[in-house]
Gaussian input, Z-matrix of N, CA and C with variables (Angstrom, degrees):
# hf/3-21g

backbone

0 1
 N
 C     1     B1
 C     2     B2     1     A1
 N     3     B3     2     A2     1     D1
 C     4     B4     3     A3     2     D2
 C     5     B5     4     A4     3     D3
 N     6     B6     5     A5     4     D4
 C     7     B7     6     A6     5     D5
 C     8     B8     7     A7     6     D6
 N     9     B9     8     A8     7     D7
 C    10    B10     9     A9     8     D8
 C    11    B11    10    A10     9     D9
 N    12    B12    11    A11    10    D10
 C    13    B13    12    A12    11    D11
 C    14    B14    13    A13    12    D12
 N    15    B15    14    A14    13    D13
 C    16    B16    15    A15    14    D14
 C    17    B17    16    A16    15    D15
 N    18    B18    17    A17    16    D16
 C    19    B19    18    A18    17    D17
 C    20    B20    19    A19    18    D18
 N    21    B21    20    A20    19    D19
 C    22    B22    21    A21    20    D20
 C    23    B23    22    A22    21    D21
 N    24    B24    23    A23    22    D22
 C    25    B25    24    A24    23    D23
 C    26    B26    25    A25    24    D24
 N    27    B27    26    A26    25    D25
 C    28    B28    27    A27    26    D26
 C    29    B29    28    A28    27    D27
 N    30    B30    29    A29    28    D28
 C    31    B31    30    A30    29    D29
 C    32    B32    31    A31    30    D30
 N    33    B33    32    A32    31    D31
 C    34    B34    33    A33    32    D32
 C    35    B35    34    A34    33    D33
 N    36    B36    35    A35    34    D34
 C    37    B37    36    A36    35    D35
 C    38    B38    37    A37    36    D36
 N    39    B39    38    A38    37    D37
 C    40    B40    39    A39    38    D38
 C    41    B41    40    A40    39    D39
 N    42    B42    41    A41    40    D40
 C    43    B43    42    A42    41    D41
 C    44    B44    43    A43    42    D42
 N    45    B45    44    A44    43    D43
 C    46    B46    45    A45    44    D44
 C    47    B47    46    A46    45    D45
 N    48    B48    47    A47    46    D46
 C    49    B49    48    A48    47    D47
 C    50    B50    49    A49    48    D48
 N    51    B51    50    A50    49    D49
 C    52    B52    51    A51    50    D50
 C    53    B53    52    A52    51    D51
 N    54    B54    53    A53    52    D52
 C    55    B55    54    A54    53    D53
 C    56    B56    55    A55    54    D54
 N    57    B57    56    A56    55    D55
 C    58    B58    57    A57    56    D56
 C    59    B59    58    A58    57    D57
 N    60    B60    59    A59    58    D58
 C    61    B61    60    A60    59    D59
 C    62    B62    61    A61    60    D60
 N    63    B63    62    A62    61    D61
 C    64    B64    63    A63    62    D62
 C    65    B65    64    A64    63    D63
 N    66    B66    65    A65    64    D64
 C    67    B67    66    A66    65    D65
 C    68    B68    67    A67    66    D66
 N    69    B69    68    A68    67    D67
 C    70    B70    69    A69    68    D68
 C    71    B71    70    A70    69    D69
 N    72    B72    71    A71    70    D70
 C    73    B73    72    A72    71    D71
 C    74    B74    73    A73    72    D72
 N    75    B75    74    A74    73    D73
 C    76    B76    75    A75    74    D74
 C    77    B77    76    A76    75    D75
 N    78    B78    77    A77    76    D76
 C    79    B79    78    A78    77    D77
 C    80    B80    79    A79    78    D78
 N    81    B81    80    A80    79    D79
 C    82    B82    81    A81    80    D80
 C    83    B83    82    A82    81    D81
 N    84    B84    83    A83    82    D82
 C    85    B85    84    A84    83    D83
 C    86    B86    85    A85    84    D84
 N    87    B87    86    A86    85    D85
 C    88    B88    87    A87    86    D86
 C    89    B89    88    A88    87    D87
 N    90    B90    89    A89    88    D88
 C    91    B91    90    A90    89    D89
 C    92    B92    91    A91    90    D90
 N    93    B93    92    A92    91    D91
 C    94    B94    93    A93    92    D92
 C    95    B95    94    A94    93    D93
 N    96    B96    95    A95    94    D94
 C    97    B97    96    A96    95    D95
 C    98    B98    97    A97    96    D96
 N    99    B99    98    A98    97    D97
 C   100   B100    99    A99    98    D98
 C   101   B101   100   A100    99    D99
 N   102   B102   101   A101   100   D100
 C   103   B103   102   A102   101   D101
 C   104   B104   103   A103   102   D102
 N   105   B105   104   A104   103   D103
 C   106   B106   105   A105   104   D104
 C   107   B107   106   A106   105   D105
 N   108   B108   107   A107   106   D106
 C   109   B109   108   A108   107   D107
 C   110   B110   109   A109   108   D108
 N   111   B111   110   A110   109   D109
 C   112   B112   111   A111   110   D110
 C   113   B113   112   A112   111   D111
 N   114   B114   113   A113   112   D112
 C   115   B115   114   A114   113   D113
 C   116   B116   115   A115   114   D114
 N   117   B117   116   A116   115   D115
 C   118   B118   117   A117   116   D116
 C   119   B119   118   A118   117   D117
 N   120   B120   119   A119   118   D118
 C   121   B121   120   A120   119   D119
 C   122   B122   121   A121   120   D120
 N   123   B123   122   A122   121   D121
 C   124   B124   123   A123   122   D122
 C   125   B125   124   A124   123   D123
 N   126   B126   125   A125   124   D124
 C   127   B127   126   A126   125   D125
 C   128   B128   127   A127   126   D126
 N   129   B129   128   A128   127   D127
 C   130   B130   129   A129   128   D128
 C   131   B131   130   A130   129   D129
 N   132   B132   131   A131   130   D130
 C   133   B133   132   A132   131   D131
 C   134   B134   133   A133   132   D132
 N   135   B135   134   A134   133   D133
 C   136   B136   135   A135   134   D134
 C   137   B137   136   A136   135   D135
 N   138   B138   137   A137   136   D136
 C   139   B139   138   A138   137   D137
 C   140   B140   139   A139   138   D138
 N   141   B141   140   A140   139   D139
 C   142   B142   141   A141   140   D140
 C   143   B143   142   A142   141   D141
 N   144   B144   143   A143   142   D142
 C   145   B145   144   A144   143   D143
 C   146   B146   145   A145   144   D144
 N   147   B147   146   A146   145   D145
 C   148   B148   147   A147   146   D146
 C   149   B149   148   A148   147   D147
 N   150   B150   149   A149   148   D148
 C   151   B151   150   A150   149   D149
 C   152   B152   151   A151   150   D150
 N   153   B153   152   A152   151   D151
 C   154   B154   153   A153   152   D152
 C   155   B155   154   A154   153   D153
 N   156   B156   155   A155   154   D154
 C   157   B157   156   A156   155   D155
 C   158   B158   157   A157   156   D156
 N   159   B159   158   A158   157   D157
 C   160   B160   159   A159   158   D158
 C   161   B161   160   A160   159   D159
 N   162   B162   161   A161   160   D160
 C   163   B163   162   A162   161   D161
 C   164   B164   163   A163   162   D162
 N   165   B165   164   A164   163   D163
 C   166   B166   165   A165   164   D164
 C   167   B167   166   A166   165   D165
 N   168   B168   167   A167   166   D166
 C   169   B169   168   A168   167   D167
 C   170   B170   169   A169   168   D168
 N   171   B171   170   A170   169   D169
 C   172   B172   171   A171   170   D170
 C   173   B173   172   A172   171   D171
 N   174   B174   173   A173   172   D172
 C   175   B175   174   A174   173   D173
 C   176   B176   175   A175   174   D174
 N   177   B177   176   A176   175   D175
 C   178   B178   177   A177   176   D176
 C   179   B179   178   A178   177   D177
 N   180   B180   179   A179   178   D178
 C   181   B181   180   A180   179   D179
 C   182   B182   181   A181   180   D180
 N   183   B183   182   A182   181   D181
 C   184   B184   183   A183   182   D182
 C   185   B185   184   A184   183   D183
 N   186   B186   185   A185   184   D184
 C   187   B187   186   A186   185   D185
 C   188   B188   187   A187   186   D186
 N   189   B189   188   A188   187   D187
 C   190   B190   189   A189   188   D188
 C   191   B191   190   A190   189   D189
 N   192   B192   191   A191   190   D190
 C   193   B193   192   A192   191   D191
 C   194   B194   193   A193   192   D192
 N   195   B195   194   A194   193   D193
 C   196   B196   195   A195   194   D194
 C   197   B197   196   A196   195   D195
 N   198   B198   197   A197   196   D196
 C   199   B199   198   A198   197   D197
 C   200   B200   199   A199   198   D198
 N   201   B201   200   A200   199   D199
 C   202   B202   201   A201   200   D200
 C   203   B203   202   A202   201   D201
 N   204   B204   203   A203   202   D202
 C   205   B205   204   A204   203   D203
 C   206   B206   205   A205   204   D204
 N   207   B207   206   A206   205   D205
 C   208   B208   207   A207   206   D206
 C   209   B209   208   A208   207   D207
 N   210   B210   209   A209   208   D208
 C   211   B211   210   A210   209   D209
 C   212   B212   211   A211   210   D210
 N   213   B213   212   A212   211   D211
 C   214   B214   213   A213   212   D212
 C   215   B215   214   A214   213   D213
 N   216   B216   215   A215   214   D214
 C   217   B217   216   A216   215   D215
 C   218   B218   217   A217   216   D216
 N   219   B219   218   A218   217   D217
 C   220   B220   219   A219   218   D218
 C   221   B221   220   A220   219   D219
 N   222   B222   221   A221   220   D220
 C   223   B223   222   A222   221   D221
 C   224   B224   223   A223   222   D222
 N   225   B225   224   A224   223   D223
 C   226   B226   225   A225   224   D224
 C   227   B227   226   A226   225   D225
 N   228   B228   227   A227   226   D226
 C   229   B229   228   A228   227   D227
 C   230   B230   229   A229   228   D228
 N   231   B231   230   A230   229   D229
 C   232   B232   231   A231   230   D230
 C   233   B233   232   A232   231   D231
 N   234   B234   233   A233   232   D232
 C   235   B235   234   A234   233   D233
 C   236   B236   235   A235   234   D234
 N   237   B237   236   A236   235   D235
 C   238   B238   237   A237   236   D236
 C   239   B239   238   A238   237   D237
 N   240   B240   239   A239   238   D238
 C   241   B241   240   A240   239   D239
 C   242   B242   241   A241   240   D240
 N   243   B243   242   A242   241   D241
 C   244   B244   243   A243   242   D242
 C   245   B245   244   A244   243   D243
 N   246   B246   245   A245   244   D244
 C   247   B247   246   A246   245   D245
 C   248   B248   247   A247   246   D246
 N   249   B249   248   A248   247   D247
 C   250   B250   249   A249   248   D248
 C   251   B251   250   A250   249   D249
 N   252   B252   251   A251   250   D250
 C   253   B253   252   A252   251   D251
 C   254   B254   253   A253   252   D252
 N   255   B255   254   A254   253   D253
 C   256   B256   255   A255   254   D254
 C   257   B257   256   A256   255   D255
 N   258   B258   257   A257   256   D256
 C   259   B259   258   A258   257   D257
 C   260   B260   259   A259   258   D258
 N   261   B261   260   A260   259   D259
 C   262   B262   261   A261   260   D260
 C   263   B263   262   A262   261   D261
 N   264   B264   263   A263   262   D262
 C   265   B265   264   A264   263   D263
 C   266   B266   265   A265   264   D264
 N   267   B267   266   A266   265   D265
 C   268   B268   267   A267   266   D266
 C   269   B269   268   A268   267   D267
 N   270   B270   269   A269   268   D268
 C   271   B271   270   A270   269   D269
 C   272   B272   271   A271   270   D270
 N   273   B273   272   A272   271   D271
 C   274   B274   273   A273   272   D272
 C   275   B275   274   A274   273   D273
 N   276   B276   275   A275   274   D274
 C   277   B277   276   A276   275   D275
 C   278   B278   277   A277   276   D276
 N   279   B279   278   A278   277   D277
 C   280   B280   279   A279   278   D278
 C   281   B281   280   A280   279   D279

   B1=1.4249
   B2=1.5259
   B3=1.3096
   B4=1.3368
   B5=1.7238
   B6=1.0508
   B7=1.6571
   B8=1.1633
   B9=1.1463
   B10=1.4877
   B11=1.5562
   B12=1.4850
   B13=1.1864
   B14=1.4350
   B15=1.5377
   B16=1.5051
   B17=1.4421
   B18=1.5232
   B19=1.3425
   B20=1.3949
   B21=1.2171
   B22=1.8897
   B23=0.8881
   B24=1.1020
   B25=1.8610
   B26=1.7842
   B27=1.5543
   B28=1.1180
   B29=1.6278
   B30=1.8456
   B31=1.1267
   B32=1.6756
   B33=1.0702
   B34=1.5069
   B35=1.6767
   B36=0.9061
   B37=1.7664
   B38=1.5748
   B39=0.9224
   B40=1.6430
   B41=1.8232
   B42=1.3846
   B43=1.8479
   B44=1.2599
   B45=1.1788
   B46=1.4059
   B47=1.4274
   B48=1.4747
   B49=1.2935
   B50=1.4523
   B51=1.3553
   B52=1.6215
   B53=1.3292
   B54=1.4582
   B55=1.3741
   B56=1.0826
   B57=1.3503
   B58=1.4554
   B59=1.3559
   B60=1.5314
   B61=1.8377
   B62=1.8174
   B63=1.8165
   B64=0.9058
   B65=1.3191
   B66=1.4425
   B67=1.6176
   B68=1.6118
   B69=0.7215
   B70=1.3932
   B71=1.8658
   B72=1.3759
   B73=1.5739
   B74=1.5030
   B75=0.8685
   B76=1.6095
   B77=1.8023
   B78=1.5506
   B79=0.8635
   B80=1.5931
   B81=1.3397
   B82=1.3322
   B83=2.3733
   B84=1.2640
   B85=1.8793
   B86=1.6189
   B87=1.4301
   B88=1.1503
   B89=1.5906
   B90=1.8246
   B91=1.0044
   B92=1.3895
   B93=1.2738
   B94=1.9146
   B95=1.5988
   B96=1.0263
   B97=1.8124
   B98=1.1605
   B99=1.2885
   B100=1.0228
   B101=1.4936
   B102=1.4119
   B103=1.5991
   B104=1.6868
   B105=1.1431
   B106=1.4934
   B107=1.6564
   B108=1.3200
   B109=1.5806
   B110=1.9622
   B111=1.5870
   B112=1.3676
   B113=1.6906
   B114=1.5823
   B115=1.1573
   B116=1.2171
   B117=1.6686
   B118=1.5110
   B119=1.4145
   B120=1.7188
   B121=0.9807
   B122=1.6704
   B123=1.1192
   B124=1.8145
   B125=1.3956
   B126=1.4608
   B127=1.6699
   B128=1.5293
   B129=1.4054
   B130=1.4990
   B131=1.3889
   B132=1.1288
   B133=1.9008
   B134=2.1905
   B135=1.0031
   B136=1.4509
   B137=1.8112
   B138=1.9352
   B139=1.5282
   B140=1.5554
   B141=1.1901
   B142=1.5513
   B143=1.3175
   B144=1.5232
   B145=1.1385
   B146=1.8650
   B147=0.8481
   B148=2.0183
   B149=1.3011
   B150=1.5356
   B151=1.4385
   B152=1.6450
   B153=1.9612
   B154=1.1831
   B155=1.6696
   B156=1.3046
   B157=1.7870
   B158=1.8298
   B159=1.2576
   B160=1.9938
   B161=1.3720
   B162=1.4779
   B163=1.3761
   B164=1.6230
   B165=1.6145
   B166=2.0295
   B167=0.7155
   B168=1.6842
   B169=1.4291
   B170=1.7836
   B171=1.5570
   B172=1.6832
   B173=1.6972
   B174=1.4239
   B175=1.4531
   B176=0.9774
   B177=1.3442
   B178=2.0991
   B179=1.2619
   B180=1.3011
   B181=1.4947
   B182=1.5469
   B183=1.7784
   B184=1.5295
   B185=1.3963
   B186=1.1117
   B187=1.8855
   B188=0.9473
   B189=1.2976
   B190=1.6365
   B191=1.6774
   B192=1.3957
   B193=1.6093
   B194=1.5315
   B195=1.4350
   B196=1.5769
   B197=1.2462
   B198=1.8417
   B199=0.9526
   B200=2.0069
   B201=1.1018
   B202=0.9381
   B203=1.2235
   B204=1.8053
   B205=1.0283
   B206=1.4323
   B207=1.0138
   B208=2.0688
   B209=1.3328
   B210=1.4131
   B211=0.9464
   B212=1.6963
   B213=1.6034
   B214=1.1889
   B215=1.7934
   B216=1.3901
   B217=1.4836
   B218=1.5204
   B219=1.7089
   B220=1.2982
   B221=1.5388
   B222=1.5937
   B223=1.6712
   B224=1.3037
   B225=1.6100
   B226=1.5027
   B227=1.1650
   B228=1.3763
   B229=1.4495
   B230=0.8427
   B231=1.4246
   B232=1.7402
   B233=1.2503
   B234=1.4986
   B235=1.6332
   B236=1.5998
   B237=1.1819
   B238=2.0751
   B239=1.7563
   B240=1.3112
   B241=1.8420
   B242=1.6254
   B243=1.1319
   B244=2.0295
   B245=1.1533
   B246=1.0436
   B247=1.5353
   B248=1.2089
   B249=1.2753
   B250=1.2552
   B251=1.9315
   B252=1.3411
   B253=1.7448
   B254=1.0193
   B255=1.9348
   B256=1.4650
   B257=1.1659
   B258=1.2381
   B259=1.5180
   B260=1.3911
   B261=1.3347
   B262=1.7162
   B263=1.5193
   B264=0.8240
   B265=1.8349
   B266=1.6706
   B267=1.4937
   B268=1.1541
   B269=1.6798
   B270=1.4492
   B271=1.6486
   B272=2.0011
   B273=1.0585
   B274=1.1464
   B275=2.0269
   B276=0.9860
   B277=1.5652
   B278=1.6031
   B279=1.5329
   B280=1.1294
   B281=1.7206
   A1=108.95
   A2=123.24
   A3=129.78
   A4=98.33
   A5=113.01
   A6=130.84
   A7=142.41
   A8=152.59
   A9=141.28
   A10=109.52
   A11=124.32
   A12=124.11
   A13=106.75
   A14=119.09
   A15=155.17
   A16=117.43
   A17=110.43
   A18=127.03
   A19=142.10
   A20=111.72
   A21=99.85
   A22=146.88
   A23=150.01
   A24=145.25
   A25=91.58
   A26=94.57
   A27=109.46
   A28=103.90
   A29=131.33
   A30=155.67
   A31=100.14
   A32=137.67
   A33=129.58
   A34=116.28
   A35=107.64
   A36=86.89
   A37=128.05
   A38=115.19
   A39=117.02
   A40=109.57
   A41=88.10
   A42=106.40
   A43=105.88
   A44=143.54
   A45=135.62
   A46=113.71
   A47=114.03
   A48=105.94
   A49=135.62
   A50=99.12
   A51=105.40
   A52=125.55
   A53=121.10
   A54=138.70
   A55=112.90
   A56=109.51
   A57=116.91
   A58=125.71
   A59=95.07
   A60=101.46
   A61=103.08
   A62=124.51
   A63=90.34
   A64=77.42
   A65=134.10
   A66=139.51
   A67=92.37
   A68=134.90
   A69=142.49
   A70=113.28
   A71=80.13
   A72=114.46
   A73=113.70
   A74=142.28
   A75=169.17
   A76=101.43
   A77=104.57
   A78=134.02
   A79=130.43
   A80=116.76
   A81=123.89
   A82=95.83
   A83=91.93
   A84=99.38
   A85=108.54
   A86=121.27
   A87=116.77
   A88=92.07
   A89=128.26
   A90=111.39
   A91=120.19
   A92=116.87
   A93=119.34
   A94=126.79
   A95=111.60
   A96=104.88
   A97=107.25
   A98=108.19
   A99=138.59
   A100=132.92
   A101=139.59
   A102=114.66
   A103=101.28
   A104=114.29
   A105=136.43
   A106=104.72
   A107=112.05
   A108=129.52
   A109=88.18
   A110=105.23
   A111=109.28
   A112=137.75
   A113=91.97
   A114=109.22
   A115=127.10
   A116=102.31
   A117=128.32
   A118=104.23
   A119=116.32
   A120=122.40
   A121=119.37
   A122=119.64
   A123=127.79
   A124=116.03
   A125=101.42
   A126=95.00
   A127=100.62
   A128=118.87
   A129=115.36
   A130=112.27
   A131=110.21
   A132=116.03
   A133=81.05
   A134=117.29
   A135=116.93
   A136=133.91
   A137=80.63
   A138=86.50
   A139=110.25
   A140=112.64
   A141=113.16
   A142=109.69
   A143=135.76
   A144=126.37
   A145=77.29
   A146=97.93
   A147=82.14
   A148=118.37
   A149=119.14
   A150=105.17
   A151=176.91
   A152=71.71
   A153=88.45
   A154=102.58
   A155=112.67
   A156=121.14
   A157=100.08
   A158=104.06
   A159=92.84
   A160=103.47
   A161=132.79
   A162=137.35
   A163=123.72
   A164=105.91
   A165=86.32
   A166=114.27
   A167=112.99
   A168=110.76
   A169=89.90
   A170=106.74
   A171=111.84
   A172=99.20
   A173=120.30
   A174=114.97
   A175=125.17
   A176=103.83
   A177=111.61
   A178=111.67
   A179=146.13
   A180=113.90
   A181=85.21
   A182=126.06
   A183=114.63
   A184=110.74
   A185=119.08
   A186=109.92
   A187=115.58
   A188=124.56
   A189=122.32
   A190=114.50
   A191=123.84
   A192=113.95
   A193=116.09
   A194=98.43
   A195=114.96
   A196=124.96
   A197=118.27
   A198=130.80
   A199=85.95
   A200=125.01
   A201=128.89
   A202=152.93
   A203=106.00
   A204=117.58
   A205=110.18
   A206=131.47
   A207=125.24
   A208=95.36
   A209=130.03
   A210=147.06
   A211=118.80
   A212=107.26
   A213=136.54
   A214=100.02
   A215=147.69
   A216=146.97
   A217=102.92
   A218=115.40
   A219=104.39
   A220=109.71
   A221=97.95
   A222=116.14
   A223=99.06
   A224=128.93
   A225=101.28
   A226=152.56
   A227=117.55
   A228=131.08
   A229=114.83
   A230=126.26
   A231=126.65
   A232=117.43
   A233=97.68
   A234=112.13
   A235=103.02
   A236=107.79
   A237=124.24
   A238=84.78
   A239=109.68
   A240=85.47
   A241=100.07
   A242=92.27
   A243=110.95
   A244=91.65
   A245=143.75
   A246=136.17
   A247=138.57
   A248=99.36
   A249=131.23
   A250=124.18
   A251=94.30
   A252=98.03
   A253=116.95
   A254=133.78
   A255=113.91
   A256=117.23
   A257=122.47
   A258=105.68
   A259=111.20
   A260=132.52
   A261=135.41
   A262=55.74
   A263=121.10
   A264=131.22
   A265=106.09
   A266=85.19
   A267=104.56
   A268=151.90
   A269=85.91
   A270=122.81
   A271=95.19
   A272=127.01
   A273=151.83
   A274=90.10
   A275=121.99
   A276=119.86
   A277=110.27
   A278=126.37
   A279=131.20
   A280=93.30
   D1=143.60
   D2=-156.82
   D3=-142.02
   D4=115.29
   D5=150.58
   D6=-35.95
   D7=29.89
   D8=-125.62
   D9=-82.64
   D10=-41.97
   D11=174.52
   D12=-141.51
   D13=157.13
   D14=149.08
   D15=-82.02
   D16=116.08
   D17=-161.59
   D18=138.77
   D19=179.94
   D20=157.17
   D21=-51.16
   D22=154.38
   D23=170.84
   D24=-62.14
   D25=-77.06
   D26=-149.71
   D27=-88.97
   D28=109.60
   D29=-176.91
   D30=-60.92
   D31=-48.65
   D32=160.94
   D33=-59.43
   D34=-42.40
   D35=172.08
   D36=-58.70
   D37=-2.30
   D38=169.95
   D39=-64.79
   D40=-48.76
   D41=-176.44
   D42=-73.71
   D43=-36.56
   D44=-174.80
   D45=-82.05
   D46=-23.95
   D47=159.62
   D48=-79.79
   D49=-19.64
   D50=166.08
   D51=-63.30
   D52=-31.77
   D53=167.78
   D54=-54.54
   D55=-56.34
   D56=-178.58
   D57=-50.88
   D58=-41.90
   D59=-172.32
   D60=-75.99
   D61=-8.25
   D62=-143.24
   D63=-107.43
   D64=5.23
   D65=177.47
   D66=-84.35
   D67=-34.77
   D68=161.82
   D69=-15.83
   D70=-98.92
   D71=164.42
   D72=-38.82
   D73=-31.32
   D74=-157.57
   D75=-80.65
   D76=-68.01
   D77=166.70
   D78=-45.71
   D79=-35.72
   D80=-159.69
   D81=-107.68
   D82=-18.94
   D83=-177.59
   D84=-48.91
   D85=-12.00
   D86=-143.36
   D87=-133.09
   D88=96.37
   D89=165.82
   D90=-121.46
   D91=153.17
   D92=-170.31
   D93=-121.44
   D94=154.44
   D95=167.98
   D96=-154.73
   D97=134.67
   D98=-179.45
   D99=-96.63
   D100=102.92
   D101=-168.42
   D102=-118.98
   D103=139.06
   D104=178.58
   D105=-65.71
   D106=147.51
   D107=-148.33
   D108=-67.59
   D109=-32.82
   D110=178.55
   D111=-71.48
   D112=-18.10
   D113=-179.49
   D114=-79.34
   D115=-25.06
   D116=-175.82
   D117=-70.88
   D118=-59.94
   D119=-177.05
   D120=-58.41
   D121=-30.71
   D122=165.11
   D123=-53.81
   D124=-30.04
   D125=-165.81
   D126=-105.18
   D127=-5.01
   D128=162.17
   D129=-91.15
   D130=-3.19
   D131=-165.14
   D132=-101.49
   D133=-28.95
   D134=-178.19
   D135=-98.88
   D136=-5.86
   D137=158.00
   D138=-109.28
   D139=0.15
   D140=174.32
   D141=-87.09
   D142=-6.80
   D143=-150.77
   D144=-127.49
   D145=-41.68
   D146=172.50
   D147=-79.52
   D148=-17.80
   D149=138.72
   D150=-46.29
   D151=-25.96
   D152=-179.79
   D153=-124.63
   D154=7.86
   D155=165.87
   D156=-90.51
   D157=-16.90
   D158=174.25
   D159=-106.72
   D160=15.01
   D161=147.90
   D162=-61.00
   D163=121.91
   D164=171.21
   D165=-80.22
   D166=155.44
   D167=-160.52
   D168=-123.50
   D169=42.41
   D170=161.44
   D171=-107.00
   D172=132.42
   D173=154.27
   D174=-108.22
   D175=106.19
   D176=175.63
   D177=-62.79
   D178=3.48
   D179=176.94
   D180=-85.20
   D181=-41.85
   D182=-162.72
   D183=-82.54
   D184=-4.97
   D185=147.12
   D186=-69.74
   D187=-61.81
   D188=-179.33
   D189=-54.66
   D190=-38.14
   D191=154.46
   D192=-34.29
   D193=-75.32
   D194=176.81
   D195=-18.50
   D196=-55.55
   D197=-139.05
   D198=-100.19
   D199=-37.22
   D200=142.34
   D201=-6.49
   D202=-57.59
   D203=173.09
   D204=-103.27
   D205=-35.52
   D206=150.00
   D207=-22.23
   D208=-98.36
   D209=-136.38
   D210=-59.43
   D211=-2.39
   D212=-163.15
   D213=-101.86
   D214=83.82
   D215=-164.04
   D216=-49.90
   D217=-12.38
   D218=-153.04
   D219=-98.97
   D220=-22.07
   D221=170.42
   D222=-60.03
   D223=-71.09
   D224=-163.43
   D225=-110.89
   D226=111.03
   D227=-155.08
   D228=-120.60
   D229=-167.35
   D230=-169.01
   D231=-48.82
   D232=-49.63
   D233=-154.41
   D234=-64.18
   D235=-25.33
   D236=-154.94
   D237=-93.05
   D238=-25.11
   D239=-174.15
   D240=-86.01
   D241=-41.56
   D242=-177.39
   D243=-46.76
   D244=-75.72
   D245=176.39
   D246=-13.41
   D247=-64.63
   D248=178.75
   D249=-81.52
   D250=-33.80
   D251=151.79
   D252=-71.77
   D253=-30.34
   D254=165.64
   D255=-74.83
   D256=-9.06
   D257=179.96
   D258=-89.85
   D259=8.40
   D260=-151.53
   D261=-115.72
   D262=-82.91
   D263=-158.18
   D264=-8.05
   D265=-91.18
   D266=159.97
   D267=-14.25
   D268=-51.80
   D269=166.97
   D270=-59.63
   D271=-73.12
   D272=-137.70
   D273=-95.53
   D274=-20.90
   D275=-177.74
   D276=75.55
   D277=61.01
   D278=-161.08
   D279=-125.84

């Protein structure tokens, strides 16, 4: 038994596969994304909301008012407690 050649049968199939692979490749150069009018709005509704959960929610200028006006003999008087017991009152259904 004798050998004559190493290879394919068929001498056109080399070329048709090259084509093939190179429509391939052709195909894949081009990638996209797309986000829905809803999706947009979620992820701005979700960076606003971690924005404002890593906010403190102490305000020093209205302590420092506060602390201010205590410390002031002239703020508190009758009228400022009277006030302020109706509103505890109040608060509480008294």
């Amino acid at each position: 038994m004798t050998v004559d050649r190493i290879g394919s049968i068929d001498p056109i199939q080399n070329s048709k596969k090259t084509g093939r692979s190179e429509a391939l490749h052709k195909k894949t150069d081009i990638d996209s994304v797309s986000l829905s009018h809803e999706a947009v709005e979620k992820g701005d509704l979700y960076q606003a909301i971690e924005l404002v959960s890593s906010a403190s929610d102490v305000r020093t200028d209205k302590i420092a008012e506060l602390k201010r006006k205590i410390n002031d003999p002239a703020y508190i008087n009758d009228t400022v407690i009277n006030k302020t017991a109706e509103k505890i009152m109040d608060l509480f259904g008294l």
